[in-house]
C-alpha positions in Angstrom: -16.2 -8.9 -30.3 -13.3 -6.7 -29.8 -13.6 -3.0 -29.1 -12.7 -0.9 -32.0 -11.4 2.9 -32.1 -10.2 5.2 -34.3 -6.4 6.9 -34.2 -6.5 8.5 -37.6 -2.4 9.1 -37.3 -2.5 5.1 -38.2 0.1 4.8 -41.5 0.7 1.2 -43.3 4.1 1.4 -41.4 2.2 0.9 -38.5 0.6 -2.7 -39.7 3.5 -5.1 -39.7 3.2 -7.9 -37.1 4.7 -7.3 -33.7 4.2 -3.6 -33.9 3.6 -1.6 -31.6 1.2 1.3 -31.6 -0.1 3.9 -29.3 -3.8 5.7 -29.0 -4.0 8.2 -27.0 -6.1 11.3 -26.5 -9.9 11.1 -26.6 -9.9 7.7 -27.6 -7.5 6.6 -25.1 -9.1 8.0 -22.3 -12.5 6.0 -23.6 -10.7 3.2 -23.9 -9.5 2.9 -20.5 -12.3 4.6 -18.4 -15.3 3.7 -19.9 -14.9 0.8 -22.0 -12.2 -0.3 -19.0 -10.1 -2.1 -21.2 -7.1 -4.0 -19.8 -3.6 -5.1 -21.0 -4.4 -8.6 -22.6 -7.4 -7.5 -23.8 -8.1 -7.4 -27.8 -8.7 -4.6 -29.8 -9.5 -3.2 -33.7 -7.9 0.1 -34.3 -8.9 1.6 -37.7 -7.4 5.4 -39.2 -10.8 6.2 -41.2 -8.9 5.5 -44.1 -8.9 1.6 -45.1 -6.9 0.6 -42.5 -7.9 -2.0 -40.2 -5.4 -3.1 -37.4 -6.1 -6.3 -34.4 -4.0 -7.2 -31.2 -3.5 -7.4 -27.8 -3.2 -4.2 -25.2 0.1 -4.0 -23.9 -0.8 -1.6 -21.7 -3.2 1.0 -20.4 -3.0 4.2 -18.8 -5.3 7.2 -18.5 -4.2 9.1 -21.2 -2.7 6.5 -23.4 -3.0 3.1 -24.3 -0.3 0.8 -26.5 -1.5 -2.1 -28.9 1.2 -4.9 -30.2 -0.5 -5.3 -33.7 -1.3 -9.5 -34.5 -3.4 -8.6 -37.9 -4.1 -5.9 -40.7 -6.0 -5.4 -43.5 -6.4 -2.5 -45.7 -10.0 -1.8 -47.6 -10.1 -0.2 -51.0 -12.7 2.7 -51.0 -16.2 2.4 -52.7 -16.8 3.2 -56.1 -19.3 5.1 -57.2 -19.3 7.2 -53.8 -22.8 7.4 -51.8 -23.5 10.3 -50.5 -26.6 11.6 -48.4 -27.5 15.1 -48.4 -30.0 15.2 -45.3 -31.9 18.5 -45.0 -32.2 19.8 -41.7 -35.2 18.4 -39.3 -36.6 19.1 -36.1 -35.9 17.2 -32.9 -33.0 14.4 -33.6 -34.7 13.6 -36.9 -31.8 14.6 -39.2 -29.6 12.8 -36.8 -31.5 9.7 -36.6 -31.1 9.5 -40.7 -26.9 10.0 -40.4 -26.6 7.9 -37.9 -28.2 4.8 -39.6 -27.0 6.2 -43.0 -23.4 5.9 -41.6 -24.1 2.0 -40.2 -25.4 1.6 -43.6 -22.3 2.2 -45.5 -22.8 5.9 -46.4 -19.6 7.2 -47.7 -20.2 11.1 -46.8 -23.4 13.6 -45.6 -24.2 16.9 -46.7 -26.3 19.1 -44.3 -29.1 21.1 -46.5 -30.7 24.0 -45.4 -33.5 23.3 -47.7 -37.0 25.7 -47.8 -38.8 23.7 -45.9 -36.3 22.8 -42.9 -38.0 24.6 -40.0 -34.5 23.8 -38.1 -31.7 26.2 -38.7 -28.1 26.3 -38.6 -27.1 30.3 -38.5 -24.5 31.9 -36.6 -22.7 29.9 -34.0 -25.2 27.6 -34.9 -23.4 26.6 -38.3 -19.8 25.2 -36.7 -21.9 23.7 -33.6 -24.4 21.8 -36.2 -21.4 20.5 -38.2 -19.3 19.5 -35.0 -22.6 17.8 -33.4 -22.9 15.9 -36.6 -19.0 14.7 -37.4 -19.5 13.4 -33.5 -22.9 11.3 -34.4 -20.8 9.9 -37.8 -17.7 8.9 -36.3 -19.5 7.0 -33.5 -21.8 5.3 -35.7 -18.4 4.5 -38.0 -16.6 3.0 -34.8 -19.9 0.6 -33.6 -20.0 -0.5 -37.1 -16.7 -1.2 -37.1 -15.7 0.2 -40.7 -12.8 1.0 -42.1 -13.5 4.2 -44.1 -14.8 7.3 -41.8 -17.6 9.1 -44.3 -17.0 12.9 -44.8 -19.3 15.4 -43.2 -19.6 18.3 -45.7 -20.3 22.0 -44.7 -24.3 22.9 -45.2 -25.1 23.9 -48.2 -27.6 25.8 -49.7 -30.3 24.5 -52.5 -28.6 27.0 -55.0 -25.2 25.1 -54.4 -26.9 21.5 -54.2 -28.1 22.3 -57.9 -24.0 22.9 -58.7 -23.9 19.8 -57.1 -25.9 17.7 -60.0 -24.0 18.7 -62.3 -20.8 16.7 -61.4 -22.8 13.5 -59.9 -25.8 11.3 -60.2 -28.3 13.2 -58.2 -31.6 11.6 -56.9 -34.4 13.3 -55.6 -36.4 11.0 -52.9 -39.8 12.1 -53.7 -43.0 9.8 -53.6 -44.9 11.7 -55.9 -42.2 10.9 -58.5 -43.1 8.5 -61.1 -40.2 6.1 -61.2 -39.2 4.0 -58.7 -35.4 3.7 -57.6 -35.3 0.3 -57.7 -35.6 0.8 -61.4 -32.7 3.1 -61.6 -30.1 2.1 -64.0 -26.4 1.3 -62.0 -24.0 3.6 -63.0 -21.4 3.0 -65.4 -19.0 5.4 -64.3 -17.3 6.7 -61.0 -19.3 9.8 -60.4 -20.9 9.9 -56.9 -24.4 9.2 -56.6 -25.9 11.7 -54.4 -29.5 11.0 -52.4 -31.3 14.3 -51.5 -33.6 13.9 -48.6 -36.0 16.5 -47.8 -37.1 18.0 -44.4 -40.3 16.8 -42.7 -42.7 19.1 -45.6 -40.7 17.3 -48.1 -38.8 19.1 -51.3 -40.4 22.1 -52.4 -41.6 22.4 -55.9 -39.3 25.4 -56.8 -36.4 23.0 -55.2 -37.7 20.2 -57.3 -37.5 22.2 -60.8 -34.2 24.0 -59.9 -32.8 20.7 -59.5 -33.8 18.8 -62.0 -33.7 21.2 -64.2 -29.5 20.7 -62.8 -29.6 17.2 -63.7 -31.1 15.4 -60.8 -33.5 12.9 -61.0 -36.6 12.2 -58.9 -37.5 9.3 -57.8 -39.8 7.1 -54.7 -39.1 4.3 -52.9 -42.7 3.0 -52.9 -46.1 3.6 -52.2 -45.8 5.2 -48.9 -44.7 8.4 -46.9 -41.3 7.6 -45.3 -40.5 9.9 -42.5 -37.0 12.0 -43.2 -35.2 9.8 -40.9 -35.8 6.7 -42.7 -36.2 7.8 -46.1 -32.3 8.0 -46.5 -31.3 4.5 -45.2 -33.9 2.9 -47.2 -32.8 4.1 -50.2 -28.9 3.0 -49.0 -29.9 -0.1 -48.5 -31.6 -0.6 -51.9 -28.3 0.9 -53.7 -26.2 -1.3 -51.9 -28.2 -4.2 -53.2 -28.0 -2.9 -56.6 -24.5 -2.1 -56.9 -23.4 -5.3 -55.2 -22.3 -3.9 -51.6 -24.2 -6.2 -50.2 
């Protein structure tokens, strides 16, 4: 399989036959000293935006490498959006749940200081959380080779995920809910659907009211107690079976 990076200054100009194109930076420097790729080897270069390029290396140097483009293809975005709002978890738990989330087909992540998250993002803490997190979903995006790059919001609070509800189709993972989400109705319209994950104690009551009281509905994946990590990606992979993704 070829390698494949991501050089978001890609345009359609860039995806005629025969071009040639240049990565460099960060991705260049990977590339060459890690990955140790060669001039006549093949790689995929994608911009995060739809845009999917294939060719040969032309050459390789530390800081930069050039691709003579043999194939493109551009990928129409996903409608209705997915997006997971992952409250914050202790050790790599909340990490764990983007990551796969991202494999998955996510198309953006919310970070959610929710009541229960025993994890905190304040301070410094905030910018370092958000960076850590862009890093986990771009890497994840470039070992599943796709072609759109999912959006890493700024953490919200529950107050603001209620504002939230009101624009999308909100859906509270909660296993004490009565319905199930396999019996959730596809949408009919573009809004995003939005899945809200809680931290390890679950949603809190008062969360639970606020928000559906917003709009948001709550529903379980089954009889059982997923952990935080998983509860996201299973419910991804169920919508993507319902709305024909998969």
């Amino acid at each position: 399989m070829a390698h494949f990076y991501l050089q978001e200054s890609l345009r359609a100009a860039d995806s005629r036959p025969g071009q040639v194109v240049t990565v460099d930076g960060a991705e260049a420097r990977h590339a060459v000293t890690v990955s140790r790729v060669r001039p006549g080897d093949r790689l995929r270069l994608g911009n995060g935006a739809g845009l999917l390029l294939e060719g040969a290396v032309l050459s390789a140097e530390a800081a930069s490498l050039t691709l003579r483009v043999d194939d493109a293809s551009e990928t129409v975005a996903a409608t209705p959006r997915i997006r997971l709002v992952q409250a914050l978890a202790k050790g790599d738990r909340d990490e764990l749940a983007i990551q796969a989330a991202t494999e998955l087909g996510v198309d953006g992540v919310i970070p959610w200081a929710a009541a229960r998250s025993i994890t905190k993002w304040e301070g410094a803490k905030i910018a370092k959380g958000h960076e850590r997190w862009s890093t986990i979903v771009r890497e994840a995006s470039k070992q599943s080779i796709r072609a759109w790059l999912p959006d890493v919001a700024p953490l919200i609070s529950t107050k603001q995920l209620a504002a939230l509800a009101a624009t999308t189709r909100m859906l509270l993972l909660d296993p004490a809910a009565s319905g199930r989400l396999t019996e959730v109705a596809v949408p009919t319209d573009d809004r995003d659907i939005v899945l809200v994950v809680g931290p390890e104690g679950g949603i809190s009551p008062a969360e639970l009211l606020l928000l559906e009281q917003a709009g948001a509905s709550a529903v379980r994946l089954g009889d059982t107690v997923l952990r935080t990590s998983t509860a996201g990606p299973a419910a991804l992979a169920i919508l993507n079976a319902t709305l024909g993704r998969w």
